[in-house]
C-alpha positions in Angstrom: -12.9 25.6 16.7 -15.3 23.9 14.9 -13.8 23.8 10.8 -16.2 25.0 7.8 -16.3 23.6 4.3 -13.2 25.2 2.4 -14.5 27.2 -1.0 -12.3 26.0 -2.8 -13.4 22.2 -2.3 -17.2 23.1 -2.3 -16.5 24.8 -5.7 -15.6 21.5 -7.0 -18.5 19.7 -5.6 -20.6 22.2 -6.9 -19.4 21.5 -10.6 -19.7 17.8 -9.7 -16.1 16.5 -8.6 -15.0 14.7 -5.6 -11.6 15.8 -3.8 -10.2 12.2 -1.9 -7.2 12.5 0.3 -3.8 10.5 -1.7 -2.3 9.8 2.1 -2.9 7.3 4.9 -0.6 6.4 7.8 -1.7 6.2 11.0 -0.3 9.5 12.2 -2.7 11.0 9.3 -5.8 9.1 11.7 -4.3 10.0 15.2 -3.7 13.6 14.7 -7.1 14.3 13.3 -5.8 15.8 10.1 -8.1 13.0 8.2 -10.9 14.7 10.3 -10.0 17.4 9.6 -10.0 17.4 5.9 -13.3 15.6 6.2 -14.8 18.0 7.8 -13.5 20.9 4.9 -15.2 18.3 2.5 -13.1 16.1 1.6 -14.9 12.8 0.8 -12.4 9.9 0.1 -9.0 8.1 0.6 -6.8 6.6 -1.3 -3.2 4.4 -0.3 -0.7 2.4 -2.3 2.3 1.0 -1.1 4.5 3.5 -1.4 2.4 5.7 0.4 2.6 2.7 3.6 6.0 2.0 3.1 6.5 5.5 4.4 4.1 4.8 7.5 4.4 1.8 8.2 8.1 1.3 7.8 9.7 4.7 8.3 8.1 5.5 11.9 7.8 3.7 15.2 4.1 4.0 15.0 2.8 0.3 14.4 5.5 -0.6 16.7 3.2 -1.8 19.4 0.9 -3.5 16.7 3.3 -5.7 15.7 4.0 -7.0 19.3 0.7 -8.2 19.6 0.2 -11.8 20.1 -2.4 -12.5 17.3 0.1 -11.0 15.0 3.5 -12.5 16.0 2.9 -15.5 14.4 1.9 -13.6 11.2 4.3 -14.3 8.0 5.6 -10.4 6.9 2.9 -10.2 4.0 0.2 -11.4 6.0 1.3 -8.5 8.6 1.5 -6.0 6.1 -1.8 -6.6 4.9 -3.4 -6.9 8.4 -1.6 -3.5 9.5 -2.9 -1.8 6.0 -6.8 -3.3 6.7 -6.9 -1.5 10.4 -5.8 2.3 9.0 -8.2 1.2 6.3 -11.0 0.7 8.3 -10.6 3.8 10.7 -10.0 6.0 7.2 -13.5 4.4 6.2 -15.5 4.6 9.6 -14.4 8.4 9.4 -15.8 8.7 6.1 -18.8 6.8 6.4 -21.1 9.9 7.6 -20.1 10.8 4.1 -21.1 7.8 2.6 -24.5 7.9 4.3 -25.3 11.3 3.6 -24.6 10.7 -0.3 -26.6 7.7 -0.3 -23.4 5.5 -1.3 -22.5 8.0 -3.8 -18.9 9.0 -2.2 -17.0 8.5 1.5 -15.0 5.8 0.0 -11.3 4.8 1.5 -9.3 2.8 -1.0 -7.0 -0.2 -0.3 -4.6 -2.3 -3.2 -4.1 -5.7 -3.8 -0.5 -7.2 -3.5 1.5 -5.4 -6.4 2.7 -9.0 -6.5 -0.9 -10.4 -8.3 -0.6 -8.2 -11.6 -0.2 -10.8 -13.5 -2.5 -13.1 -11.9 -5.8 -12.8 -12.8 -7.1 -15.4 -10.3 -5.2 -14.3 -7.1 -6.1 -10.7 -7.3 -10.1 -12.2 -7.1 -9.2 -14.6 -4.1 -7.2 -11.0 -2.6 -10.1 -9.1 -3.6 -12.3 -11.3 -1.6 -10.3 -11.7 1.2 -9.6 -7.8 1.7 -13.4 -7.2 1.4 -14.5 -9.7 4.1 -12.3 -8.4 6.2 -13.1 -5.6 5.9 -16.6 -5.4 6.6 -17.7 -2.2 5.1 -19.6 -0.8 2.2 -17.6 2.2 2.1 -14.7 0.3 0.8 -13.1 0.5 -2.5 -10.4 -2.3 -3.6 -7.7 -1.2 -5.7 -6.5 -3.4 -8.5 -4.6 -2.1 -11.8 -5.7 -2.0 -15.2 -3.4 -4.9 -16.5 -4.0 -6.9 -19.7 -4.2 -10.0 -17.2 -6.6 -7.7 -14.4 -9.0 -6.6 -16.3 -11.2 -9.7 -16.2 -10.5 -10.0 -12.3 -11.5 -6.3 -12.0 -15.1 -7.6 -13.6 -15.2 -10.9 -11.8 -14.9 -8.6 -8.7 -17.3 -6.0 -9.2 -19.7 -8.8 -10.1 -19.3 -10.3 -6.6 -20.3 -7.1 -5.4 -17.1 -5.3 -4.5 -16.7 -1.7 -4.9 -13.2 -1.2 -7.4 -10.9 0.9 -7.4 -9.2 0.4 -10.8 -5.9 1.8 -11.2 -2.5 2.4 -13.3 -5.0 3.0 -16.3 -2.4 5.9 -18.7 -4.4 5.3 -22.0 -8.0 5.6 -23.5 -7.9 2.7 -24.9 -7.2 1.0 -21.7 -9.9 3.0 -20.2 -12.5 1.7 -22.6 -11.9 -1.4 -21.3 -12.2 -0.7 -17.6 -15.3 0.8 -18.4 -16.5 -1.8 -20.4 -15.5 -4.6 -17.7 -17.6 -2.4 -15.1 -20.7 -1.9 -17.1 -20.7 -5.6 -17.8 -20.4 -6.6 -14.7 -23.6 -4.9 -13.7 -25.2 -6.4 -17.0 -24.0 -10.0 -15.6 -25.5 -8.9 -11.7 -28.8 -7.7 -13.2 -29.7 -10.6 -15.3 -28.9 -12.9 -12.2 -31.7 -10.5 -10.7 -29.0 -9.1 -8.4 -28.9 -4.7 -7.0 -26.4 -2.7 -8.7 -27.6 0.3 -6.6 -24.8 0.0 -4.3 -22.3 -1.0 -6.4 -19.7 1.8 -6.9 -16.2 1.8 -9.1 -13.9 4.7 -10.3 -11.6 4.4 -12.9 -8.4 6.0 -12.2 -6.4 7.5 -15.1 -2.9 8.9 -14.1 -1.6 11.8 -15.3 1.2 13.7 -14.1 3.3 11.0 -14.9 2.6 11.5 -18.5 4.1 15.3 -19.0 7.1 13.9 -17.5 7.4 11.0 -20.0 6.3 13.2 -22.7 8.9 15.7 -21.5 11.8 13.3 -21.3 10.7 12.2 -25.0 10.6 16.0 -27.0 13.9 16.5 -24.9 15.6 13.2 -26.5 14.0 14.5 -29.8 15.9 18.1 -29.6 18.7 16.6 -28.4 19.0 14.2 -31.9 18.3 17.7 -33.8 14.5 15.5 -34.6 12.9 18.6 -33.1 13.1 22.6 -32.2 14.1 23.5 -28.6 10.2 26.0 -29.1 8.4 22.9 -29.8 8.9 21.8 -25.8 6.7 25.0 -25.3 3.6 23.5 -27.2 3.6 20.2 -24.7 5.0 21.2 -21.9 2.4 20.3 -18.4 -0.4 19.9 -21.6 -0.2 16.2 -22.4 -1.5 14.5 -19.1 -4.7 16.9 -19.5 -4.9 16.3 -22.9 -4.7 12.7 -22.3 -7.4 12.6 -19.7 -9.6 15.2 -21.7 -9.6 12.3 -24.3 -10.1 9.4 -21.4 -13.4 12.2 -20.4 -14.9 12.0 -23.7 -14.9 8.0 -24.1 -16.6 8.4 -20.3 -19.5 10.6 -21.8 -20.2 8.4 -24.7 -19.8 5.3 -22.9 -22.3 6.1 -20.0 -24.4 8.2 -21.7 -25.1 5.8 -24.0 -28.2 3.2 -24.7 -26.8 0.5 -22.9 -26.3 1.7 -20.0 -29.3 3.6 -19.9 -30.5 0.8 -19.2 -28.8 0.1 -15.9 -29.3 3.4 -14.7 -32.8 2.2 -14.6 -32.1 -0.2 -12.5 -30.4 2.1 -10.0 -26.5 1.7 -11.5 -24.7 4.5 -10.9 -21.5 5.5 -13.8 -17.8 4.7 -13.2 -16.4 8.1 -12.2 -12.7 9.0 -13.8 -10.8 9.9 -10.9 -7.8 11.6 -11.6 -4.5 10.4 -10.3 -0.9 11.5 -9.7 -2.4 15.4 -9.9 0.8 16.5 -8.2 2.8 18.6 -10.7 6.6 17.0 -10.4 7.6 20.1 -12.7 8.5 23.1 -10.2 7.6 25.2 -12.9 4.2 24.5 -12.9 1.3 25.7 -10.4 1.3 23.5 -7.7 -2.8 23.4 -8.1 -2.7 23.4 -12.0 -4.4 19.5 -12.8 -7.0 20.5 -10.1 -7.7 23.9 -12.2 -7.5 21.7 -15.4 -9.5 18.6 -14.9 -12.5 20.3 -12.6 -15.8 18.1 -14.2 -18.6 16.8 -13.2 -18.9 13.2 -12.3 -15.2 12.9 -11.4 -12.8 12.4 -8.1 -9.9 14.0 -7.7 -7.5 12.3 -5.6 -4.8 14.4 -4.3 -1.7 14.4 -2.4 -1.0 16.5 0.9 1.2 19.2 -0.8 -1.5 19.2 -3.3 -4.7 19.6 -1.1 -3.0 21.6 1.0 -2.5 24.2 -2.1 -6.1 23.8 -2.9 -7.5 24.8 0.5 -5.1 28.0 0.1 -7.0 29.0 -3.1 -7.1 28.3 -6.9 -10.1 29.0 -9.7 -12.2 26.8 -10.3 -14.3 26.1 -13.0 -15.2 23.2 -16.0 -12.5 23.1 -17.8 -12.8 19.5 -18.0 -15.4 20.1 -20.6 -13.8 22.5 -23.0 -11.0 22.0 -25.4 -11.5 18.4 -26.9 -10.6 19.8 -30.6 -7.4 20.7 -28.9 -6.4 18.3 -27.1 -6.7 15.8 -30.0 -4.8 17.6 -31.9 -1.8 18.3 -29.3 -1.6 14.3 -29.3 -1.7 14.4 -33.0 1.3 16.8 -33.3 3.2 14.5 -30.7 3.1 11.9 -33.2 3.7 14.5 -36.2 7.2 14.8 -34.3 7.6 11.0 -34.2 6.5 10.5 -30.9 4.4 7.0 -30.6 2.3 8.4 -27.5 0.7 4.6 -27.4 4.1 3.7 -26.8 4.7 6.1 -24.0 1.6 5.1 -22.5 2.2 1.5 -22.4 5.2 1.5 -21.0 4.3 3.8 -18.2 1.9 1.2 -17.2 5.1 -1.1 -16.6 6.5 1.1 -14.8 3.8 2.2 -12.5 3.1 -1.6 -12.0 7.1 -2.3 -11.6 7.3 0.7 -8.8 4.1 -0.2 -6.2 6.2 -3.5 -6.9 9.4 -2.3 -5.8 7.8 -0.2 -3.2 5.9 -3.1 -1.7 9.3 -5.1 -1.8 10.9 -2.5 0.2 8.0 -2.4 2.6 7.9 -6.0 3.4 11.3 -5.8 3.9 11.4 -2.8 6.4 8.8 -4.4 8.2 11.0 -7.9 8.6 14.0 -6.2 9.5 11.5 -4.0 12.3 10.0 -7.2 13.8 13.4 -8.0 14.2 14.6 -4.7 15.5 11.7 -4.7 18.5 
């Protein structure tokens, strides 16, 4: 039985968002589900290495891969990455009615850099490069995070052409600078006379992860008698939307402004937002409640399985994204009224986010050595 557009997602697109898929594995491509979730209007992919840790390592299905002669010879990272490019590139040739019916506007399936290059500037271009080539399509996004020593790599890329995923990006001031690297990258393509038509980025700003930080730091504060056990009520599951309601605003300004103006003229299209970690680790919130929160226009929402599966079962949606600046600044102001330095809680979940995919890639290379030695 032939599957319809789910309301709930076509509500979204009607505002202006994008719902991507936070899963690949090659069961996700085999079973149809992708397909599937296509064809209820979902429009994009993402993957990070956690995410093929649990495929790739945790099931017998690249088994058979692995056994073939062009990739026994392979060293494990080199493996890993060729396994990751092929779910890559059926995730994208799934998508890419989507990307031709948008006119390069959506249908993109994202795939990371070694969590090992975030620190190196130069590698993550040469990786970049590499991953794209082989690739092959235009309906490719390459993910690379927002680090102090990736941000010029993430501009050196996109002016080479590459579509970017940037990601890890917790603050706004961060985010000004991803935006800023994207729209000068355009600047640099359209003085060398080069088309920025096709050229498409999204910044991704995570958020979940910041209620549970901001959580775990009003908790420490009651605990030390800094704070009232009622003040946990004014930030509980509000921070990460406050955050990215701030992160929305610098967007607006920033594209809507003079200078890139300009570009659009030239065909550019803007860096969406695309919201990240949407799924609530708090039981006690609504499984749906960042997609209810953070519905906008010009935006992706990237979620994972539990998530999208809550969203196809109903929620309400409407721009809320645009409402509620005033308040949000002020929430973060009362966070550091308390003696909370949100900068602080920011930054270091950007170490942390760049120490896990770390960790998790770790673990993956080593699952997939001790396989190859298994079969």
């Amino acid at each position: 039985m032939a599957v319809g557009k789910n309301p709930q997602i076509l509500a979204l697109n009607e505002i202006g968002q994008s719902v991507w898929y936070d899963n690949l594995s090659r069961d996700v491509l085999r079973s149809g589900e992708l397909a599937n979730l296509i064809a209820q209007g979902v429009s994009g992919l993402t993957s990070n290495p956690t995410i093929f840790k649990q495929a790739i390592a945790d099931t017998s299905n690249y088994d058979a891969d692995m056994k073939q002669p062009e990739l026994v010879g392979l060293s494990t990272e080199a493996l890993c990455e060729e396994l990751m490019v092929r779910d890559v590139a059926a995730a994208a040739d799934l998508l890419r009615a989507t990307y031709d019916s948008t006119g390069a506007g959506d249908g993109y399936a994202s795939i990371e850099v070694s969590p090992y290059l975030a620190a190196d500037g130069k590698g993550t271009v040469e990786a970049a490069v590499r991953l794209w080539k082989k690739l092959n399509r235009p309906n490719v996004m390459i993910k690379i995070p927002a680090t102090p020593e990736c941000i010029p790599a993430i501009q050196a890329t996109l002016e080479q052409g590459i579509n970017v995923n940037v990601t890890l990006i917790f603050s706004t001031q961060v985010y000004e600078q991803v935006a800023n690297a994207y729209i000068s990258a355009l600047e640099a393509r359209v003085k060398r006379g080069e088309d920025v038509s096709k050229i498409s980025s999204v910044a991704s700003f995570f958020v979940s992860r910041v209620d549970s930080s901001v959580e775990k730091a009003v908790d420490e504060l009651v605990k030390g008698g800094k704070a009232q056990p009622s003040d946990k009520d004014a930030f509980l599951g509000k921070v990460g939307v406050a955050n990215s309601k701030l992160a929305y605003s610098s967007f607006e300004k920033l594209f809507g402004s003079d200078r890139f103006k300009a570009l659009r003229e030239k065909g550019a299209r803007v860096q969406r937002p695309l919201w990240a970690s949407t799924g609530t680790k708090n039981p006690a919130f609504k499984a749906v409640m960042y997609v209810e929160e953070l519905a906008g226009r010009d935006t992706v929402n990237t979620m994972p399985p539990a998530t999208v599966k809550a969203l196809i079962a109903g929620a309400t949606i409407e721009p809320r994204l645009h409402k509620g600046l005033a308040e949000a600044q002020a929430l973060v102001a009362k966070l550091g009224a308390l003696g909370v330095s949100f900068d602080a809680v920011l930054r270091d979940l950007q170490v942390a986010g760049v120490k896990s995919f770390s960790d998790s890639y770790k673990d993956l290379l080593a699952s997939i050595d001790a396989k190859r030695k298994a079969i």
